[in-house]
GUNUMAR-367610 format. One record per residue (C-alpha): residue number from 1; residue in three letters; x, y, z. Coordinates in steps of 0.5 Angstrom, whole numbers, plus 500, padded with zeros to 3 digits. Example, Ala and Ser with C-alpha at 12.3 -4.5 7.8 and 13.67 -1.06 7.14 Angstrom:
<recs>
+-----+-----+-----+-----+-----+
!   n ! res !  xx !  yy !  zz !
+-----+-----+-----+-----+-----+
!   1 ! ALA ! 525 ! 491 ! 516 !
!   2 ! SER ! 527 ! 498 ! 514 !
+-----+-----+-----+-----+-----+
</recs>
This chain:
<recs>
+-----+-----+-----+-----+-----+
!   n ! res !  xx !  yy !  zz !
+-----+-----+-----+-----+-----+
!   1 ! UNK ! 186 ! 382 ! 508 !
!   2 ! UNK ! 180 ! 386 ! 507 !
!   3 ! UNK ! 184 ! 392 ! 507 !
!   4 ! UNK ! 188 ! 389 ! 500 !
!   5 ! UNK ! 181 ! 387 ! 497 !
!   6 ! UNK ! 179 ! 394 ! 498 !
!   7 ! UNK ! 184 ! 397 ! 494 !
!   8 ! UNK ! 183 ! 391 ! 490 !
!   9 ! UNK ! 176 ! 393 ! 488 !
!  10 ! UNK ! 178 ! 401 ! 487 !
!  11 ! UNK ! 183 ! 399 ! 482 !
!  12 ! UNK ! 178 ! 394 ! 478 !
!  13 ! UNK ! 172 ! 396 ! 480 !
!  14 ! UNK ! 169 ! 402 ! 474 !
!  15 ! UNK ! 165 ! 405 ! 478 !
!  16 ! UNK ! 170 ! 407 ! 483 !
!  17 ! UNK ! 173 ! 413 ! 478 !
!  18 ! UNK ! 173 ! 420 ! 478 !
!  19 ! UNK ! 167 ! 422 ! 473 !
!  20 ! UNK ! 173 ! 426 ! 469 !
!  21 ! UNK ! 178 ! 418 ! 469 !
!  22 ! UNK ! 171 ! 415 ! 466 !
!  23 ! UNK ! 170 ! 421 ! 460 !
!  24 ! UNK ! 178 ! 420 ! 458 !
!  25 ! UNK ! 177 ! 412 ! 458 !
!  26 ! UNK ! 171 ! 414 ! 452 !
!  27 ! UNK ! 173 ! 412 ! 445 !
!  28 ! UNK ! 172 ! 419 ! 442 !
!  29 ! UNK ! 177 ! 422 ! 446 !
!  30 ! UNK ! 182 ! 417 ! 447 !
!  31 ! UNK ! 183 ! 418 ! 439 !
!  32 ! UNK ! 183 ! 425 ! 439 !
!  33 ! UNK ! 188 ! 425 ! 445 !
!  34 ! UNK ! 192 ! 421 ! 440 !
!  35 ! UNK ! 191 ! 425 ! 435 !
!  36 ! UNK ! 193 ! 431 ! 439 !
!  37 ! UNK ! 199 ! 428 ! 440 !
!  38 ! UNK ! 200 ! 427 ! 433 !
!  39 ! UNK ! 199 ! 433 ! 431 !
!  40 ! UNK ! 204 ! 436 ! 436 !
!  41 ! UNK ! 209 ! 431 ! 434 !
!  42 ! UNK ! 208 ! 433 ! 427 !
!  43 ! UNK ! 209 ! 441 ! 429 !
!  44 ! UNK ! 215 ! 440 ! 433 !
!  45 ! UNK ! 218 ! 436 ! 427 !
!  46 ! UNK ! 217 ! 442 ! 422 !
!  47 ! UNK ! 220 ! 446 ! 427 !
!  48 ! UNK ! 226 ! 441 ! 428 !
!  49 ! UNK ! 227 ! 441 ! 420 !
!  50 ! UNK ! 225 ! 449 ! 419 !
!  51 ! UNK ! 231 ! 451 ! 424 !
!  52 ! UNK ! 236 ! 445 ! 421 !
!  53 ! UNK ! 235 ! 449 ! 414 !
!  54 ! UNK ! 236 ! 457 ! 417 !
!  55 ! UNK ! 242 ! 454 ! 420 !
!  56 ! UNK ! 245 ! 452 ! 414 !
!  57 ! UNK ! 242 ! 459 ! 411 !
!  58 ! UNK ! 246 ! 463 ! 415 !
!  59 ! UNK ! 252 ! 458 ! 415 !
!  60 ! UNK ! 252 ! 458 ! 408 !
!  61 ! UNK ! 251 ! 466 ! 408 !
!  62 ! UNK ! 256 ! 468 ! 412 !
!  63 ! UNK ! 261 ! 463 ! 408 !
!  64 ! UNK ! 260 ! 468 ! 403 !
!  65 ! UNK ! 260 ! 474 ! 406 !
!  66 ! UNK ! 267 ! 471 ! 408 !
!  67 ! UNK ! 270 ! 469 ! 402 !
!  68 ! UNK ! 267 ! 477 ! 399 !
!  69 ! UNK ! 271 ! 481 ! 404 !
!  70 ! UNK ! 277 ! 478 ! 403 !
!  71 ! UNK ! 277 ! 478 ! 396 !
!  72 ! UNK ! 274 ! 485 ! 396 !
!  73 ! UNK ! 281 ! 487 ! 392 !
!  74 ! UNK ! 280 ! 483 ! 387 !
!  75 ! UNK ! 272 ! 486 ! 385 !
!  76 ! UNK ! 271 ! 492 ! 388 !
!  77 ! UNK ! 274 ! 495 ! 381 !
!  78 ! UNK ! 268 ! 492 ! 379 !
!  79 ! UNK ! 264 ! 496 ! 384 !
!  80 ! UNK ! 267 ! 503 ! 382 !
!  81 ! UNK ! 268 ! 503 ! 375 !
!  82 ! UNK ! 274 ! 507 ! 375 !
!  83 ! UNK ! 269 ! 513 ! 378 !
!  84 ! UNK ! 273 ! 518 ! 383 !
!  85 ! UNK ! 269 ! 516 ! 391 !
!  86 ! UNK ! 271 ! 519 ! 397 !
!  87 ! UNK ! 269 ! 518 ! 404 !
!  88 ! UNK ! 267 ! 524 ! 410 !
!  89 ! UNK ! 270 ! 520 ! 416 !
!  90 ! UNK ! 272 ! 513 ! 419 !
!  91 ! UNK ! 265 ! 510 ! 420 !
!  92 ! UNK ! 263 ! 512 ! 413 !
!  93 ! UNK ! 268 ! 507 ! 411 !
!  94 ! UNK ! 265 ! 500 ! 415 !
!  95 ! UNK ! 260 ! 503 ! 413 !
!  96 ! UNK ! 261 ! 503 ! 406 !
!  97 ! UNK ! 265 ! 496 ! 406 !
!  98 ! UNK ! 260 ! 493 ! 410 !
!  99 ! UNK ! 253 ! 495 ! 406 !
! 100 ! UNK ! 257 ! 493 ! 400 !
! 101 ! UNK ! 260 ! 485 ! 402 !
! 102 ! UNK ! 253 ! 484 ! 405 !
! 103 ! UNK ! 250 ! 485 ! 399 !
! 104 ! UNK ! 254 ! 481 ! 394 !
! 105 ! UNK ! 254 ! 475 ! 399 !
! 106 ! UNK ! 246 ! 475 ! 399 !
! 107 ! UNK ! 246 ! 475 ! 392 !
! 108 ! UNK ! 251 ! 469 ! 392 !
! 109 ! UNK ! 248 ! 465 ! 397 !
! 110 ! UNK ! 241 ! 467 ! 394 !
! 111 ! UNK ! 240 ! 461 ! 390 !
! 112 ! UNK ! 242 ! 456 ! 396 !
! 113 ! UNK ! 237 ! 460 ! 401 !
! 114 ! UNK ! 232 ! 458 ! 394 !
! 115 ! UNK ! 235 ! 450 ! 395 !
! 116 ! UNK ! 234 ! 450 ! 403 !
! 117 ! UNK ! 226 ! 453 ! 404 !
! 118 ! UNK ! 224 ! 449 ! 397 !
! 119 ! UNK ! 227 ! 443 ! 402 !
! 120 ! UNK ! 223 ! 445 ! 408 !
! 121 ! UNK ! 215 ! 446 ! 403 !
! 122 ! UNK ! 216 ! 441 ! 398 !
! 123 ! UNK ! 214 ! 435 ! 404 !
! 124 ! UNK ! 207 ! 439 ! 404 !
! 125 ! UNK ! 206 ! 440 ! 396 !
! 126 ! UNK ! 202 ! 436 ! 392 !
! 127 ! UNK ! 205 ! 433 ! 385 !
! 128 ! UNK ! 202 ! 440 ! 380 !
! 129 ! UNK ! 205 ! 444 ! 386 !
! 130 ! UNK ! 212 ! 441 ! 386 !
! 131 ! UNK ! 212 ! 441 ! 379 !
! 132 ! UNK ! 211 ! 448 ! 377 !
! 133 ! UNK ! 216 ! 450 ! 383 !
! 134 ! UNK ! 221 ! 445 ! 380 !
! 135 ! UNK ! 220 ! 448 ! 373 !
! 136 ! UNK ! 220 ! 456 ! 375 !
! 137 ! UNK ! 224 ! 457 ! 380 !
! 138 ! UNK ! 230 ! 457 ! 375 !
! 139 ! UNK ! 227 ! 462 ! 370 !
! 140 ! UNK ! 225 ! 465 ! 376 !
! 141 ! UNK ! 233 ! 466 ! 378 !
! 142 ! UNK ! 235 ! 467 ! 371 !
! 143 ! UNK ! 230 ! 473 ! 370 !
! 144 ! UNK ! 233 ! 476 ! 377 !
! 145 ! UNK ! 240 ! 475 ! 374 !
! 146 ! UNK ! 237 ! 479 ! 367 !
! 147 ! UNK ! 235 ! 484 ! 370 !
! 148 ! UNK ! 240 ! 486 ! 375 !
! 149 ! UNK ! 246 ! 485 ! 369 !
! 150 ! UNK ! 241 ! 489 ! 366 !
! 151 ! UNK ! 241 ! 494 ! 371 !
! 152 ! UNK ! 249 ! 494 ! 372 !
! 153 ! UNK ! 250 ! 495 ! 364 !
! 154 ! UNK ! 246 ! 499 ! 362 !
! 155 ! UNK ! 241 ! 503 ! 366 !
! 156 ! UNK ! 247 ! 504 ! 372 !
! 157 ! UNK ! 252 ! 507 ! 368 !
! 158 ! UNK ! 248 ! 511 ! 363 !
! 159 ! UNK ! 244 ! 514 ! 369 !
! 160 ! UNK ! 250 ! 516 ! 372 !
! 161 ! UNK ! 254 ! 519 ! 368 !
! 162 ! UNK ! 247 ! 524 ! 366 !
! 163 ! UNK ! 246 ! 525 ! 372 !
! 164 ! UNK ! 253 ! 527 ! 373 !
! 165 ! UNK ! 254 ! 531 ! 367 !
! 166 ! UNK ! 247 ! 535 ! 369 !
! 167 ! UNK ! 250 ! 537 ! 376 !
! 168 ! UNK ! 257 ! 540 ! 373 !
! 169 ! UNK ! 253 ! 545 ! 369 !
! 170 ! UNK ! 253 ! 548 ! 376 !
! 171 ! UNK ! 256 ! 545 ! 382 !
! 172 ! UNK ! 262 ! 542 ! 384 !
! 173 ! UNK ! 260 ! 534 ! 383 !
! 174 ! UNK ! 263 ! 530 ! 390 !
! 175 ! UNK ! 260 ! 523 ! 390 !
! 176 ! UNK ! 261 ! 519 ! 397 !
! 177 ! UNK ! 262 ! 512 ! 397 !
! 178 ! UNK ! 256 ! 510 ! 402 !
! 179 ! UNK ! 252 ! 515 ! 396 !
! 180 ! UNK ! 254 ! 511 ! 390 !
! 181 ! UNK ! 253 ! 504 ! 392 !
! 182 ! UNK ! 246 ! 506 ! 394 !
! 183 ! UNK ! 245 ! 509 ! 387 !
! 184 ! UNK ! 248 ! 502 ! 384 !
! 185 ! UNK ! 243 ! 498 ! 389 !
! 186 ! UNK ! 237 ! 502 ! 386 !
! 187 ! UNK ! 238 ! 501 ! 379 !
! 188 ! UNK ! 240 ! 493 ! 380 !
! 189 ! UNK ! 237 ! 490 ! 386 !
! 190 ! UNK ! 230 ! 493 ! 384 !
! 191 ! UNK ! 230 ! 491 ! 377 !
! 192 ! UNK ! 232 ! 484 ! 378 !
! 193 ! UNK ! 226 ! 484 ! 381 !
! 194 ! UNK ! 221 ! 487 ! 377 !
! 195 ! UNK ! 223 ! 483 ! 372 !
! 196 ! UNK ! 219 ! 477 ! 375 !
! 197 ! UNK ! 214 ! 479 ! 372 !
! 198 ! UNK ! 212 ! 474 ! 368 !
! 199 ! UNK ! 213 ! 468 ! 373 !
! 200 ! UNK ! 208 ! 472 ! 377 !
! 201 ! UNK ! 203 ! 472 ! 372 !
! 202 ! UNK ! 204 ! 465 ! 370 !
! 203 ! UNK ! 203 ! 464 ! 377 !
! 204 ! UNK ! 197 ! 469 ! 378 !
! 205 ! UNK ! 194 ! 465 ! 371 !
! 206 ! UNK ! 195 ! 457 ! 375 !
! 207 ! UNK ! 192 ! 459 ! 380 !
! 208 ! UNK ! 186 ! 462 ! 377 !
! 209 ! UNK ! 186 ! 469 ! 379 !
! 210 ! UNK ! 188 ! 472 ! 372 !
! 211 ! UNK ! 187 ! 471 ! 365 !
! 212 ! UNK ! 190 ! 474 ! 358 !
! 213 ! UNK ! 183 ! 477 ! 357 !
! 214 ! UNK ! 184 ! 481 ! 364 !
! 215 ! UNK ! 191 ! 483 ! 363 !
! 216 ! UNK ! 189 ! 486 ! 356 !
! 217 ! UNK ! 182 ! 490 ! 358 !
! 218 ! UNK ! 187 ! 493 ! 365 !
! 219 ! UNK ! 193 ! 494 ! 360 !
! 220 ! UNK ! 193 ! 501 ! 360 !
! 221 ! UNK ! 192 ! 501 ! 368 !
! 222 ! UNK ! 198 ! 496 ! 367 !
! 223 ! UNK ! 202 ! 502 ! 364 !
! 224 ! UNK ! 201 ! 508 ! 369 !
! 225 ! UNK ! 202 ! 503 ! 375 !
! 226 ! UNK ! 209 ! 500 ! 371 !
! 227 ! UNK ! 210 ! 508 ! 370 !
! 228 ! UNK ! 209 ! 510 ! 377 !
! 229 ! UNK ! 215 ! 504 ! 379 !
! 230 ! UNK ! 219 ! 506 ! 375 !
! 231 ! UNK ! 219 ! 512 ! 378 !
! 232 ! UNK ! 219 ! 510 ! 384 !
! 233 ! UNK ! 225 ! 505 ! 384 !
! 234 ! UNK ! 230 ! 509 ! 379 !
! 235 ! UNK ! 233 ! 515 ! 380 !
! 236 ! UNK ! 230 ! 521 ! 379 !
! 237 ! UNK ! 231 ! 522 ! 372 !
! 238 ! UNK ! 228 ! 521 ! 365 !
! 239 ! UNK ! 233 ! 517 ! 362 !
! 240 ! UNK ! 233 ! 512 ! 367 !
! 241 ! UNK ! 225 ! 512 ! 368 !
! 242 ! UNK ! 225 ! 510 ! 361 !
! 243 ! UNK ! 230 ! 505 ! 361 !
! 244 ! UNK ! 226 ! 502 ! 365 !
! 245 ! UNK ! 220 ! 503 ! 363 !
! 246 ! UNK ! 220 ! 500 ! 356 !
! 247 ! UNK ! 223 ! 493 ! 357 !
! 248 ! UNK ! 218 ! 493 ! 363 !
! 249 ! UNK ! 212 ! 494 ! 358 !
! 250 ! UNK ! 215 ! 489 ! 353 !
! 251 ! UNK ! 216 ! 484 ! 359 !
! 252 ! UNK ! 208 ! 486 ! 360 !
! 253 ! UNK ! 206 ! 485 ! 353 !
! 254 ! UNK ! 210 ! 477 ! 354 !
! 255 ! UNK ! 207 ! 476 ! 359 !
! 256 ! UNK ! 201 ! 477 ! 357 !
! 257 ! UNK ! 202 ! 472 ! 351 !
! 258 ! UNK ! 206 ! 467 ! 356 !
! 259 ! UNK ! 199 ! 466 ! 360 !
! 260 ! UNK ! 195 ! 466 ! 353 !
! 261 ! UNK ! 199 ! 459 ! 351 !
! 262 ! UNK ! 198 ! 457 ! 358 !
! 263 ! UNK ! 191 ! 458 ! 359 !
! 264 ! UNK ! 190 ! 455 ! 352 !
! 265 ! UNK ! 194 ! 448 ! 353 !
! 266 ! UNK ! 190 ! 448 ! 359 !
! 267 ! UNK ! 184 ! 448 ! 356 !
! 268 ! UNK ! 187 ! 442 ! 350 !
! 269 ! UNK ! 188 ! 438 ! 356 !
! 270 ! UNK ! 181 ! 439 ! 359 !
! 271 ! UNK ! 178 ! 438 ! 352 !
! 272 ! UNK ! 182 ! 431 ! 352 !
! 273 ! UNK ! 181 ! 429 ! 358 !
! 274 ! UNK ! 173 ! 430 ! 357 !
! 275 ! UNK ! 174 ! 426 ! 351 !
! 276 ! UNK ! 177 ! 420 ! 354 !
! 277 ! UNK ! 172 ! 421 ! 359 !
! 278 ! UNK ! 167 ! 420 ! 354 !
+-----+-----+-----+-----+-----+
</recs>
């Protein structure tokens, strides 16, 4: 019996705990080990739903690049455009096919991927954010769809043939196959996204870090600094560096009147939220 009061008295009694048990049975730190809990419960969550949404990334990518390769016959004309190609050896070959259907799959599946992370951040954005993300990512894909067509029709074809054209004078022009589709990707891809200018500075503008007063005193550094791109993702050419330069310059221009009409609805918000407020 003693012996059964005297655990008795251990297991009830406060003052028999270790100093460490008595600090965790404070209120304070009950709490914050909850919290902890919850903390880490939440972030093994996000985690769950980041890797649910990059599996159905890769799912969704490898459908597409499936589906490319085996109706690369039927596109790959497209590709080409009748100009004469030629390979250095097999590898080459794979090479070629391979740089090629993982490109177009990419941009295929582009808009899904778009869809699955705007799944995972839209639990954690505010009403104005998820507004303005569910408005412009369309236009955003649209301007990216403009601009690669615009690289494909226009700036491609014509660069290549000058190019061509210009190197016949005294060589023996031989184009490769890998030495083509990276001529074709540089004069699209790159386009596609220089032409999301205006959505950046719409964004830039929201956010409160650019202005139109700002894009008109820095325009002529804007200049310089879109010439320089142009340079940079264009092939080494005068025609095709102002094929891209003129419309990246009007696209500035736009931009620069977008964000005006912006900031000045903004301001017609405020005056008429100042007004209700009176």
């Amino acid at each position: 019996m003693g012996q059964v009061t005297k655990q008795n008295r251990k297991i009830l009694s406060p003052l028999d705990k270790k100093p460490e048990d008595r600090r965790m049975d404070r209120p304070y730190n009950r709490v914050e080990k909850q919290g902890s809990e919850t903390n880490g419960e939440a972030l093994v969550e996000h985690l769950a739903d980041l890797r649910k949404q990059l599996i159905k990334s890769l799912i969704v990518f490898a459908l597409f690049l499936v589906l490319v390769f085996t109706t690369m016959n039927y596109w790959f004309p497209y590709v080409t455009k009748g100009n004469d190609l030629v390979v250095f050896g097999p590898f080459q070959i794979v090479k070629f096919y391979t740089s090629i259907c993982v490109t177009l799959a990419l941009g295929l599946s582009l808009p899904f991927l778009v869809h699955f992370m705007w799944q995972f951040v839209k639990p954690g954005l505010n009403s104005n954010e998820i507004r303005f993300l569910g408005f412009y990512s369309p236009a955003m894909f649209l301007l990216f769809i403009v601009g690669v067509a615009f690289g494909y029709f226009v700036v491609n074809p014509l660069s290549y043939h000058f190019l061509m054209n210009f190197g016949a004078m005294n060589f023996n022009v031989i184009v490769s196959a890998q030495e083509y589709v990276h001529f074709l990707i540089m004069t699209t891809i790159p386009l596609g996204l220089l032409f999301e200018l205006p959505i950046v500075a719409m964004f830039l503008a929201n956010i409160g870090v650019l202005s139109s007063e700002t894009m008109k005193k820095a325009r002529k550094w804007s200049y310089l600094v879109i010439a320089v791109l142009s340079a940079l993702i264009t092939p080494p050419d005068f025609i095709s560096q102002l094929m891209v330069l003129i419309p990246m310059v009007l696209l500035y221009e736009a931009s620069i009147y977008i964000v005006k009409r912006m900031q000045a609805r903004q301001m017609a918000a405020q005056q008429a939220e100042a007004v209700t407020t009176e």
